[in-house]
PDB file of N, CA, C and O in Angstrom:
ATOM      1  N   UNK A   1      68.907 102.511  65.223  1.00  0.00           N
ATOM      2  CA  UNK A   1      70.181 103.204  65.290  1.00  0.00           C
ATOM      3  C   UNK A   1      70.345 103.917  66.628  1.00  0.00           C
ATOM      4  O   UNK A   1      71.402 103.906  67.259  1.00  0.00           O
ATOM      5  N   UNK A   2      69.281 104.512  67.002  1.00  0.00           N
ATOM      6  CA  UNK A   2      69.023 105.123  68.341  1.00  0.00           C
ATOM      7  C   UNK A   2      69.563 104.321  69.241  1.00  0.00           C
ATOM      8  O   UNK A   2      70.503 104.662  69.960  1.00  0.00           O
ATOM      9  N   UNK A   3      68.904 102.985  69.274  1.00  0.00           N
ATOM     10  CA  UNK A   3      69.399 102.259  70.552  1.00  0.00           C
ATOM     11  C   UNK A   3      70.225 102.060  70.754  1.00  0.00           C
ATOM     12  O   UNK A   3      70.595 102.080  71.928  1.00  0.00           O
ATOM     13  N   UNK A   4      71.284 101.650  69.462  1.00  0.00           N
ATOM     14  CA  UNK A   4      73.017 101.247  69.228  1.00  0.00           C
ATOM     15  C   UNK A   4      73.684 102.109  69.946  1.00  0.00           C
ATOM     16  O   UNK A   4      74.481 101.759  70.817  1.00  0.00           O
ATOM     17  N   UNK A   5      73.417 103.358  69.644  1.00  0.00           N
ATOM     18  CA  UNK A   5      74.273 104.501  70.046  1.00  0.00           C
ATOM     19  C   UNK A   5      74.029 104.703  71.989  1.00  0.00           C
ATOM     20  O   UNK A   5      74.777 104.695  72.967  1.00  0.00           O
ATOM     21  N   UNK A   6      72.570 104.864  71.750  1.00  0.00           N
ATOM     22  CA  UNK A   6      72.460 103.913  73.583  1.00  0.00           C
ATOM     23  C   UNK A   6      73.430 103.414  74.729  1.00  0.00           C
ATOM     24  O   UNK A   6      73.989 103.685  75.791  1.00  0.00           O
ATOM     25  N   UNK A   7      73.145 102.195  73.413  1.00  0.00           N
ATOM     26  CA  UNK A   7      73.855 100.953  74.157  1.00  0.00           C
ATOM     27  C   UNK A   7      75.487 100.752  74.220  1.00  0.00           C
ATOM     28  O   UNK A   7      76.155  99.953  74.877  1.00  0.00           O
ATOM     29  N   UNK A   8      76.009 102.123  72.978  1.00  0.00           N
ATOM     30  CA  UNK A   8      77.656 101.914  73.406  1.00  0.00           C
ATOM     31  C   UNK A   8      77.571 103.184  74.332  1.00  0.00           C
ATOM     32  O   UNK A   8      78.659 103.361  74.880  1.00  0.00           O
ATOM     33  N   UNK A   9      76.840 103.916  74.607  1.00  0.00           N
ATOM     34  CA  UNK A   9      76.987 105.074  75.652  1.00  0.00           C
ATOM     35  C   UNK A   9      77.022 104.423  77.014  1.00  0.00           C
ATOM     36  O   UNK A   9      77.784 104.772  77.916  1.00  0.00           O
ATOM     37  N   UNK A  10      76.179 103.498  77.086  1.00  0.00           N
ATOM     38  CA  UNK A  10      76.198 102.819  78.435  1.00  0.00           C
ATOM     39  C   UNK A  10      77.415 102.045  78.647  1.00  0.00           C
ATOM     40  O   UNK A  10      77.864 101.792  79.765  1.00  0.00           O
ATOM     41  N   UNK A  11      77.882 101.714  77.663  1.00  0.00           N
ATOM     42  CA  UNK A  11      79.021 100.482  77.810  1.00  0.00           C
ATOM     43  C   UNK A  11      80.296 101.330  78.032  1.00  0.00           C
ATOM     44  O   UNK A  11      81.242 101.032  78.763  1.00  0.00           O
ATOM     45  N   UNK A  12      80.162 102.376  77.315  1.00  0.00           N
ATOM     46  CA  UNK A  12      81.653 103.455  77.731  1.00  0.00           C
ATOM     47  C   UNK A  12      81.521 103.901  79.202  1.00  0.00           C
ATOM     48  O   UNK A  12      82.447 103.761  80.001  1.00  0.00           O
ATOM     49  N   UNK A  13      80.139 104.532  79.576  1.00  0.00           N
ATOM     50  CA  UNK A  13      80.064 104.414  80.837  1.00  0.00           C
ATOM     51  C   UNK A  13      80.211 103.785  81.792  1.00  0.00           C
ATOM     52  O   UNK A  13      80.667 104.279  82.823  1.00  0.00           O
ATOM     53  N   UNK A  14      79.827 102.424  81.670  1.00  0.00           N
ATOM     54  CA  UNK A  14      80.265 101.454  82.980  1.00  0.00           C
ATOM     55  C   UNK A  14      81.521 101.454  82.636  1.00  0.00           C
ATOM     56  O   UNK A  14      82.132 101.756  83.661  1.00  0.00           O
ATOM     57  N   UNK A  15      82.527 101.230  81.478  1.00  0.00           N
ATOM     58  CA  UNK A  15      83.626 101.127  81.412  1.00  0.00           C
ATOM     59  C   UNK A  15      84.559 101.821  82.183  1.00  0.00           C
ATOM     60  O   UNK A  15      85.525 101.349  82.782  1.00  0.00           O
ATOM     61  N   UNK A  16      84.062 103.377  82.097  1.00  0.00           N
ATOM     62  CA  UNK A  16      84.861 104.545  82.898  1.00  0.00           C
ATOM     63  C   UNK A  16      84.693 104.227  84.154  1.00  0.00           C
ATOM     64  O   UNK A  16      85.769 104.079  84.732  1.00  0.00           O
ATOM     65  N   UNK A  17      83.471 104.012  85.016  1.00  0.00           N
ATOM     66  CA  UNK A  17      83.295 103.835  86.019  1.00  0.00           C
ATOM     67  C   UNK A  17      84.604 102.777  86.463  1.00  0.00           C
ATOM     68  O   UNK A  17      85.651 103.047  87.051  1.00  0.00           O
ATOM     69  N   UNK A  18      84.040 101.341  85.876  1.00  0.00           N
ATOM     70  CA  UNK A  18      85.407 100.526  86.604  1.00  0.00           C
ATOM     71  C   UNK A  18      86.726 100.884  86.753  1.00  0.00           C
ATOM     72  O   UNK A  18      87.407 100.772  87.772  1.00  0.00           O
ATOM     73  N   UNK A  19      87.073 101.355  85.600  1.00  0.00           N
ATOM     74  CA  UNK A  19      88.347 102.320  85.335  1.00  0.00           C
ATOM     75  C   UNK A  19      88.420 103.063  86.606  1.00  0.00           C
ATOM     76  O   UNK A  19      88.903 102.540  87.610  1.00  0.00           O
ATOM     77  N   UNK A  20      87.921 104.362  86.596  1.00  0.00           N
ATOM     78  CA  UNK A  20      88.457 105.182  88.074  1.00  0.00           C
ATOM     79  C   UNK A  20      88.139 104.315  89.232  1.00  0.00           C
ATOM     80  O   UNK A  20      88.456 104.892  90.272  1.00  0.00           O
ATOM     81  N   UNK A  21      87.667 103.225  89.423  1.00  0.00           N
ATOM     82  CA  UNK A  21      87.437 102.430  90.877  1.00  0.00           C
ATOM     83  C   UNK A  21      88.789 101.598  90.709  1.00  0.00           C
ATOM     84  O   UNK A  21      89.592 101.693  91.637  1.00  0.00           O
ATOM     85  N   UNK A  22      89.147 100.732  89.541  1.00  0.00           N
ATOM     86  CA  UNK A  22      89.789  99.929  89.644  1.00  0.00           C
ATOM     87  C   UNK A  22      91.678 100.554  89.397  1.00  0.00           C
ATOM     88  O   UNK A  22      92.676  99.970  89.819  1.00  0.00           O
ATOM     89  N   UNK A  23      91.649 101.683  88.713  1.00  0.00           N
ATOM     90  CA  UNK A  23      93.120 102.644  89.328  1.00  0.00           C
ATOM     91  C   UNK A  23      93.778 102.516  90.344  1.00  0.00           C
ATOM     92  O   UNK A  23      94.874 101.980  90.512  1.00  0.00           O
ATOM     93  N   UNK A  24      92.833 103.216  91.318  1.00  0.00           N
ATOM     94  CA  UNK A  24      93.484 103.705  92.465  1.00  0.00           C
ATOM     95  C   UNK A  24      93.590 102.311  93.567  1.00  0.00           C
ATOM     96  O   UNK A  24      94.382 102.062  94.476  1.00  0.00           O
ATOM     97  N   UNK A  25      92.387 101.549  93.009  1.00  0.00           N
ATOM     98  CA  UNK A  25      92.700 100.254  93.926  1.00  0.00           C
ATOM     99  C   UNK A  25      94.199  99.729  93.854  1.00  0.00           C
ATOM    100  O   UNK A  25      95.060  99.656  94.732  1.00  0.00           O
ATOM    101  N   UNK A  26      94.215  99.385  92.491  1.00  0.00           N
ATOM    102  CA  UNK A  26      95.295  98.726  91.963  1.00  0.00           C
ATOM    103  C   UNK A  26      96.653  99.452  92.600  1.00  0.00           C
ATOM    104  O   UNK A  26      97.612  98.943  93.181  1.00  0.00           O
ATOM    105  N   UNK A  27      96.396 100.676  92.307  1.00  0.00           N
ATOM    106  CA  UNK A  27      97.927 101.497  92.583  1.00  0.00           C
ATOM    107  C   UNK A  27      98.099 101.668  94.225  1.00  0.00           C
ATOM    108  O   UNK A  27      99.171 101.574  94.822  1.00  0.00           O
ATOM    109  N   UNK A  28      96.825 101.935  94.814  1.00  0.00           N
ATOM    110  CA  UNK A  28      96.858 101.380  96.643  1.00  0.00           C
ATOM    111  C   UNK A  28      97.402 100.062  96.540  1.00  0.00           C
ATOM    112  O   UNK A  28      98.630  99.985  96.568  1.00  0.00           O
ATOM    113  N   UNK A  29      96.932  99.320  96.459  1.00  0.00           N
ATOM    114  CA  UNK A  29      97.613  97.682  96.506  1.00  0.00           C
ATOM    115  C   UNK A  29      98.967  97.285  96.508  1.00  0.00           C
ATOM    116  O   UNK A  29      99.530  96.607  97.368  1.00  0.00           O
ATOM    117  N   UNK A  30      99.582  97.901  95.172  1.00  0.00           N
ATOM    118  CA  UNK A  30     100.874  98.332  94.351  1.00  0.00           C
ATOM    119  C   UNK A  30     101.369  98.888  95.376  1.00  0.00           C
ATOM    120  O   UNK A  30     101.974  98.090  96.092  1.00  0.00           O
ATOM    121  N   UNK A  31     101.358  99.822  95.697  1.00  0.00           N
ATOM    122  CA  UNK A  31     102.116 101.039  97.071  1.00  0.00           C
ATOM    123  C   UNK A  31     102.001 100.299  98.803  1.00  0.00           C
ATOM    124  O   UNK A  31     102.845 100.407  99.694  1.00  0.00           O
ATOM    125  N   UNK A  32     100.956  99.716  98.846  1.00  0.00           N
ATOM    126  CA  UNK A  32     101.185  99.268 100.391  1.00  0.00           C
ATOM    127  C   UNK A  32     101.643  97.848 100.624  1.00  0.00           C
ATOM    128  O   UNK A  32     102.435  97.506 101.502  1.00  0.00           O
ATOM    129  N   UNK A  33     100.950  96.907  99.575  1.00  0.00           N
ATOM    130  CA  UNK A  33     100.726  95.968 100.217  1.00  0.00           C
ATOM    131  C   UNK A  33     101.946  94.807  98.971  1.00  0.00           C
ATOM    132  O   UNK A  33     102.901  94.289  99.550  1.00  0.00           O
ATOM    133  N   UNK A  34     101.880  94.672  98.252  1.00  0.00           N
ATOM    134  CA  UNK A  34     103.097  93.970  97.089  1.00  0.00           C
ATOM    135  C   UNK A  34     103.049  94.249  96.008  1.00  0.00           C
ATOM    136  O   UNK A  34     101.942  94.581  95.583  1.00  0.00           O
ATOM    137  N   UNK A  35     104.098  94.247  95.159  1.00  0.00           N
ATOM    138  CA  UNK A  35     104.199  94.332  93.755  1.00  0.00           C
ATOM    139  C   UNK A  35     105.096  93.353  93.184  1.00  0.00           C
ATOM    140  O   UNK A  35     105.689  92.620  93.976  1.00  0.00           O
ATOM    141  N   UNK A  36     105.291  93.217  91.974  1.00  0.00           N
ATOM    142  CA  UNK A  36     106.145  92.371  91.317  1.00  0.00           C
ATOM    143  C   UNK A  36     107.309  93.264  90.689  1.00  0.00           C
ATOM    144  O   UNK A  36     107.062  94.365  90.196  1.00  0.00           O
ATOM    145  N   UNK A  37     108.270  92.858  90.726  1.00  0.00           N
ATOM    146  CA  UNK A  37     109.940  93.108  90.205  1.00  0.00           C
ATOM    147  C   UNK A  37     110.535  92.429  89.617  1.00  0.00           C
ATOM    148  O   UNK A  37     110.588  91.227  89.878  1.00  0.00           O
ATOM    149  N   UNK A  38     111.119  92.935  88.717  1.00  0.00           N
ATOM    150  CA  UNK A  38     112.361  91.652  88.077  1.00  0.00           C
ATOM    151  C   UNK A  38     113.626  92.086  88.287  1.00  0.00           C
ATOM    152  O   UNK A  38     113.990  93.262  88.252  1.00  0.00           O
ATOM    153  N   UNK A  39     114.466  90.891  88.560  1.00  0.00           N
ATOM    154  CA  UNK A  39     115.932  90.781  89.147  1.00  0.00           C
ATOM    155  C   UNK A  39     116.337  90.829  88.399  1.00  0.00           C
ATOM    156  O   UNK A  39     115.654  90.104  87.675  1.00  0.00           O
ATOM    157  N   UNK A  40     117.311  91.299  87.689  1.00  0.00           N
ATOM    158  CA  UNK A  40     118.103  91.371  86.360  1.00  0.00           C
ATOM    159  C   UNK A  40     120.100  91.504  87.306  1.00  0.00           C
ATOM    160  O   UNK A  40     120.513  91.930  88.385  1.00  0.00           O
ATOM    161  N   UNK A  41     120.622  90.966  86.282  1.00  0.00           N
ATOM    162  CA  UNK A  41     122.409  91.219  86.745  1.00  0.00           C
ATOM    163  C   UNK A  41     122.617  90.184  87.678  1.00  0.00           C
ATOM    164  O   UNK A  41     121.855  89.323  88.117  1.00  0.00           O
ATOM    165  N   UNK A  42     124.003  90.484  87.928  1.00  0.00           N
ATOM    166  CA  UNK A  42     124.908  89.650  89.077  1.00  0.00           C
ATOM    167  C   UNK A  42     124.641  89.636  90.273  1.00  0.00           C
ATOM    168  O   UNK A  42     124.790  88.710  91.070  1.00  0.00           O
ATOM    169  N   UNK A  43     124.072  91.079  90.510  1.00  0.00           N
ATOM    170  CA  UNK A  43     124.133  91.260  92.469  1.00  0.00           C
ATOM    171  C   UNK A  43     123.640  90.354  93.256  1.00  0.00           C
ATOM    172  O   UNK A  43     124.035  90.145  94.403  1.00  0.00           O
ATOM    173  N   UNK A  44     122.736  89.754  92.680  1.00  0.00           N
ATOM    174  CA  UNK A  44     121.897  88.988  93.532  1.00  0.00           C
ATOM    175  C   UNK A  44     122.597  87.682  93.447  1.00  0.00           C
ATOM    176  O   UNK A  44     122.516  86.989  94.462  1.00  0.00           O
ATOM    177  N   UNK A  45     123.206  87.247  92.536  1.00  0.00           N
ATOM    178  CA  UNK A  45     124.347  85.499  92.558  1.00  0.00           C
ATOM    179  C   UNK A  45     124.320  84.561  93.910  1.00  0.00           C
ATOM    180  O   UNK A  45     124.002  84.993  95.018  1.00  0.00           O
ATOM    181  N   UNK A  46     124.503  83.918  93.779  1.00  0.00           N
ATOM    182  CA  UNK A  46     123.896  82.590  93.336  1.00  0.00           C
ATOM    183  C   UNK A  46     122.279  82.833  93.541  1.00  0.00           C
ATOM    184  O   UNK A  46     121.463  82.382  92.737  1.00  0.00           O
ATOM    185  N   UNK A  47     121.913  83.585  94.689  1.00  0.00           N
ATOM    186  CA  UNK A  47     120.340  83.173  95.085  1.00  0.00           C
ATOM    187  C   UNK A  47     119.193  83.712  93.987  1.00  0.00           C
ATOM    188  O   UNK A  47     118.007  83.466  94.207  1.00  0.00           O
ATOM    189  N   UNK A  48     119.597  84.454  92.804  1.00  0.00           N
ATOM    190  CA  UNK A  48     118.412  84.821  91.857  1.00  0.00           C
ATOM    191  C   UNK A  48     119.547  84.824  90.449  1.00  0.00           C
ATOM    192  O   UNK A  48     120.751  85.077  90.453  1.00  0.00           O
ATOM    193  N   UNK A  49     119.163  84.663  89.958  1.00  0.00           N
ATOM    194  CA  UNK A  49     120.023  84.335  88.475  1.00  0.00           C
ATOM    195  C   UNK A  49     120.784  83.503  88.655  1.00  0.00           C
ATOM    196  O   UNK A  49     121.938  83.932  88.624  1.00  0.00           O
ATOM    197  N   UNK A  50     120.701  82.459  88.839  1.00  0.00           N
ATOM    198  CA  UNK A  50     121.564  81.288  89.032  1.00  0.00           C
ATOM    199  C   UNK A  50     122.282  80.656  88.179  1.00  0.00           C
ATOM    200  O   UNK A  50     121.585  80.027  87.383  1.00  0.00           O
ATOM    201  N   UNK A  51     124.023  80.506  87.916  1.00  0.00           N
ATOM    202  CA  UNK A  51     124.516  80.106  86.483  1.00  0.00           C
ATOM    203  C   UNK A  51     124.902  81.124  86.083  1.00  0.00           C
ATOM    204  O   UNK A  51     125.728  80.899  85.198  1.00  0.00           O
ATOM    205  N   UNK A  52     124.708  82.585  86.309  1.00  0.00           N
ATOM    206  CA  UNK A  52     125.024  83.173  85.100  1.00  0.00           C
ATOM    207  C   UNK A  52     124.382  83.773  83.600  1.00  0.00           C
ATOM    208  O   UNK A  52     124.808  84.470  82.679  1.00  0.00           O
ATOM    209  N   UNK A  53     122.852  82.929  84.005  1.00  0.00           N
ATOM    210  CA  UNK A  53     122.488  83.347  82.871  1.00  0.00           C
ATOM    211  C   UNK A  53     121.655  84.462  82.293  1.00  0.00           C
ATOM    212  O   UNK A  53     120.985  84.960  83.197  1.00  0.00           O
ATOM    213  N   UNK A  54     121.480  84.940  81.336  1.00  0.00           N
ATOM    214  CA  UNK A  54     120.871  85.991  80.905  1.00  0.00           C
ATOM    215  C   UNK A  54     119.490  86.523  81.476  1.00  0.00           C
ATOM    216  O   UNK A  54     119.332  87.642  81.965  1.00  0.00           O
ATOM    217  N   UNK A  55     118.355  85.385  81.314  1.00  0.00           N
ATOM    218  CA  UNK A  55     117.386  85.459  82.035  1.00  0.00           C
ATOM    219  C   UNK A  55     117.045  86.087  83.611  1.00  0.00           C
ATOM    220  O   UNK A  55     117.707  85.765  84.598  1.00  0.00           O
ATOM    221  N   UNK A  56     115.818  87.098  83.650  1.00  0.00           N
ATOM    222  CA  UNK A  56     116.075  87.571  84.604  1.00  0.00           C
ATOM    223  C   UNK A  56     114.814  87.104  85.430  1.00  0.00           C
ATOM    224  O   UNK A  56     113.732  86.935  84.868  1.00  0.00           O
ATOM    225  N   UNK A  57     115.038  86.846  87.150  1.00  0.00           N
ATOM    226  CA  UNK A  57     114.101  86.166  87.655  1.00  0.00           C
ATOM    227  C   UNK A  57     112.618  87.389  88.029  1.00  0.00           C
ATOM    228  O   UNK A  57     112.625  88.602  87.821  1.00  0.00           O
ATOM    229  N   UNK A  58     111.739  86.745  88.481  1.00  0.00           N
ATOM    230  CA  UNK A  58     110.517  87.795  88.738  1.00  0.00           C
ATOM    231  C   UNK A  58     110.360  87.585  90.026  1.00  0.00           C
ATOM    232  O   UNK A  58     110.163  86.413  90.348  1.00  0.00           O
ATOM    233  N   UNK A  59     110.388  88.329  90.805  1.00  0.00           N
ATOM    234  CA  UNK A  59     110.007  88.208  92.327  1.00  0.00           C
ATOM    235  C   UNK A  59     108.861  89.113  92.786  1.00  0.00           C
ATOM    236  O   UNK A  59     108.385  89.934  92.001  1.00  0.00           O
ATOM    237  N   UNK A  60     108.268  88.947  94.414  1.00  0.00           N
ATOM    238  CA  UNK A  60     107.285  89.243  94.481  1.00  0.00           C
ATOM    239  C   UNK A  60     108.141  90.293  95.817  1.00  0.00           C
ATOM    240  O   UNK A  60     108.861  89.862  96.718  1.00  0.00           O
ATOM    241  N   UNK A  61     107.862  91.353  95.617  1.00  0.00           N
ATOM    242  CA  UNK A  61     108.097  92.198  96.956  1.00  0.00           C
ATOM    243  C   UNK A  61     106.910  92.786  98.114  1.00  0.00           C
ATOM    244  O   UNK A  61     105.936  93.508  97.897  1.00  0.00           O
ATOM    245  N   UNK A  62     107.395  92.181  99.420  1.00  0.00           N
ATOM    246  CA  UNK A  62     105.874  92.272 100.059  1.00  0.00           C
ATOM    247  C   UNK A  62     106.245  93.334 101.064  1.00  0.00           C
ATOM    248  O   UNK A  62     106.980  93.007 101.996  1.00  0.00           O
ATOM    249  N   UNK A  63     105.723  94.819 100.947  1.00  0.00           N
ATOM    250  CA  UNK A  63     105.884  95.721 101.407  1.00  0.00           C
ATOM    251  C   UNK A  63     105.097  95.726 102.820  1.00  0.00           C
ATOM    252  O   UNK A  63     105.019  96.736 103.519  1.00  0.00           O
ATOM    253  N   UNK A  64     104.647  94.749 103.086  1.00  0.00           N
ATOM    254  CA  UNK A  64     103.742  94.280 104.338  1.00  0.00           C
ATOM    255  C   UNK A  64     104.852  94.349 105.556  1.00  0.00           C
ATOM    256  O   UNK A  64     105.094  95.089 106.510  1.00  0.00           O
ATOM    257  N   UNK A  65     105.289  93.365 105.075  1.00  0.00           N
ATOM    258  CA  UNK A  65     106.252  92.525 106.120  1.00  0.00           C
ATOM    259  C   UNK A  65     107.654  93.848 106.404  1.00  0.00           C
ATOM    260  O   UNK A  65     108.556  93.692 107.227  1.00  0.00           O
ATOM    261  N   UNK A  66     107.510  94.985 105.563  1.00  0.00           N
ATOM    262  CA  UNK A  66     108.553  95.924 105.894  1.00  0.00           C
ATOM    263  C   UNK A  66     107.653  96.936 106.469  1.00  0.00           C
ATOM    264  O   UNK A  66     108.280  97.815 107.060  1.00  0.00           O
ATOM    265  N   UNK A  67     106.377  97.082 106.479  1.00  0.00           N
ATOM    266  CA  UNK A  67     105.723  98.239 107.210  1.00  0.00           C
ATOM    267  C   UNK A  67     105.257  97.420 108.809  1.00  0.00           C
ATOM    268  O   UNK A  67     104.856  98.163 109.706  1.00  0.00           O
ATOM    269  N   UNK A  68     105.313  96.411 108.986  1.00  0.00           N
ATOM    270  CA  UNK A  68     105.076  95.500 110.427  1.00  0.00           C
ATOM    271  C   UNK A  68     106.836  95.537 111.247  1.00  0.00           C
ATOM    272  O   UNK A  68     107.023  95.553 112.464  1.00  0.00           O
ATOM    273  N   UNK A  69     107.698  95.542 110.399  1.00  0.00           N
ATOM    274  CA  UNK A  69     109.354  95.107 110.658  1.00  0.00           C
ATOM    275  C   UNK A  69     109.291  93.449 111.036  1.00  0.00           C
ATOM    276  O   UNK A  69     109.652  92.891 112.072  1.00  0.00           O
ATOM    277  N   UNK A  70     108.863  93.037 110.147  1.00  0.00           N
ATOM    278  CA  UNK A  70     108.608  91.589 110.014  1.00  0.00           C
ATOM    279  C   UNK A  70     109.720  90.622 109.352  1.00  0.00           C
ATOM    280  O   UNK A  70     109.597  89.480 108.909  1.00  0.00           O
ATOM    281  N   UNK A  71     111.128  91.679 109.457  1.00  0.00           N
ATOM    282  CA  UNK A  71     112.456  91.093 108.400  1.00  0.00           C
ATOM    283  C   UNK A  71     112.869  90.265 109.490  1.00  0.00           C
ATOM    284  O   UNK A  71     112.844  90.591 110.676  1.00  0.00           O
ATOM    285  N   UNK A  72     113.412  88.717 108.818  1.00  0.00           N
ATOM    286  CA  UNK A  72     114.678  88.109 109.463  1.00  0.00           C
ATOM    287  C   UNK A  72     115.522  87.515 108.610  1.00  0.00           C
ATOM    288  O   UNK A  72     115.555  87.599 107.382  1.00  0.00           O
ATOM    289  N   UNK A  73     116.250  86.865 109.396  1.00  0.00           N
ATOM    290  CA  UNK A  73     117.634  86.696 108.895  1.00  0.00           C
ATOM    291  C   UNK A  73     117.604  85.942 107.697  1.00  0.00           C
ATOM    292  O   UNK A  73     116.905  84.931 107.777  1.00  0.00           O
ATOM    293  N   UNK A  74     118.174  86.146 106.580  1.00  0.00           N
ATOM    294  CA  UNK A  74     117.568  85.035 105.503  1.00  0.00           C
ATOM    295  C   UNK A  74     116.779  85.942 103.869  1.00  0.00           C
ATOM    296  O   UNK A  74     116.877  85.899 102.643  1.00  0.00           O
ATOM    297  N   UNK A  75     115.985  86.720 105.006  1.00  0.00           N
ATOM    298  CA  UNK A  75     115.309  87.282 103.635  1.00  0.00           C
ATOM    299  C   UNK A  75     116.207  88.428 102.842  1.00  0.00           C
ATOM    300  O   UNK A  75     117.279  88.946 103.154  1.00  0.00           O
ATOM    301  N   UNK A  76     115.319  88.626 101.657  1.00  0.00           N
ATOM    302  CA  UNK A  76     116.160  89.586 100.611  1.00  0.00           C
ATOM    303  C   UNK A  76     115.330  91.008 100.739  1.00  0.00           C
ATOM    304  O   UNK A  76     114.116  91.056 100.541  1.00  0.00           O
ATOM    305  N   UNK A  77     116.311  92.431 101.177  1.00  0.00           N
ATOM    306  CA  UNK A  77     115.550  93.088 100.776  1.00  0.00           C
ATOM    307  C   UNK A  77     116.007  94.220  99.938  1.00  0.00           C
ATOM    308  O   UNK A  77     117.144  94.690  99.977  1.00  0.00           O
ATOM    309  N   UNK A  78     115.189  94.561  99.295  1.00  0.00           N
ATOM    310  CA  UNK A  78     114.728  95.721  98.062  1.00  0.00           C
ATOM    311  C   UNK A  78     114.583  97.037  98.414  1.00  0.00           C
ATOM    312  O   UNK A  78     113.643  97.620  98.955  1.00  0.00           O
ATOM    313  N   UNK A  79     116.213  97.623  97.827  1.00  0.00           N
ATOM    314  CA  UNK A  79     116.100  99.597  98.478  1.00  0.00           C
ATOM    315  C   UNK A  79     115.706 100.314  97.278  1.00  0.00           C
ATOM    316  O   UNK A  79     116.426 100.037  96.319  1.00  0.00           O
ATOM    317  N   UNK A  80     114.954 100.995  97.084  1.00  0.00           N
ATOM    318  CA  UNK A  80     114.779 101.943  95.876  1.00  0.00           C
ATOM    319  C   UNK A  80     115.504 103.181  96.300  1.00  0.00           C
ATOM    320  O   UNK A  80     115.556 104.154  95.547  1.00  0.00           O
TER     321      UNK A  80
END
């Protein structure tokens, strides 16, 4: 019984560990470098919801290419 209790002490432990390493990675990543969005509505017509229809598209926003000023003519961009 001893050991059981052990062996989920260790397992909650490494668990936490990855947890606070893998957070802040994730949310650095998220904040500098891309995240994912979904397009929902009209605004975007014809080039993301195409038709009209309900469904909303998923795009990838690459916050890279706006911290370099890497925009040209053509691309879509995303104001919060």
């Amino acid at each position: 019984m001893a050991q059981a209790q052990s062996l989920g002490k260790r397992y909650i432990k490494a668990f936490f560990k990855g947890f606070f390493v893998a957070v802040p990675v994730t949310v650095t990543f998220l904040d500098r470098v891309a995240c994912v969005a979904r397009v929902e509505g009209a605004s975007m017509q014809p080039s993301l919801n195409p038709g009209g229809r309900q469904a909303s598209d998923v795009v990838l926003l690459n916050h890279w290419s706006i911290r370099n000023y890497d925009v040209q003519r053509g691309d879509i961009v995303s104001l919060v």
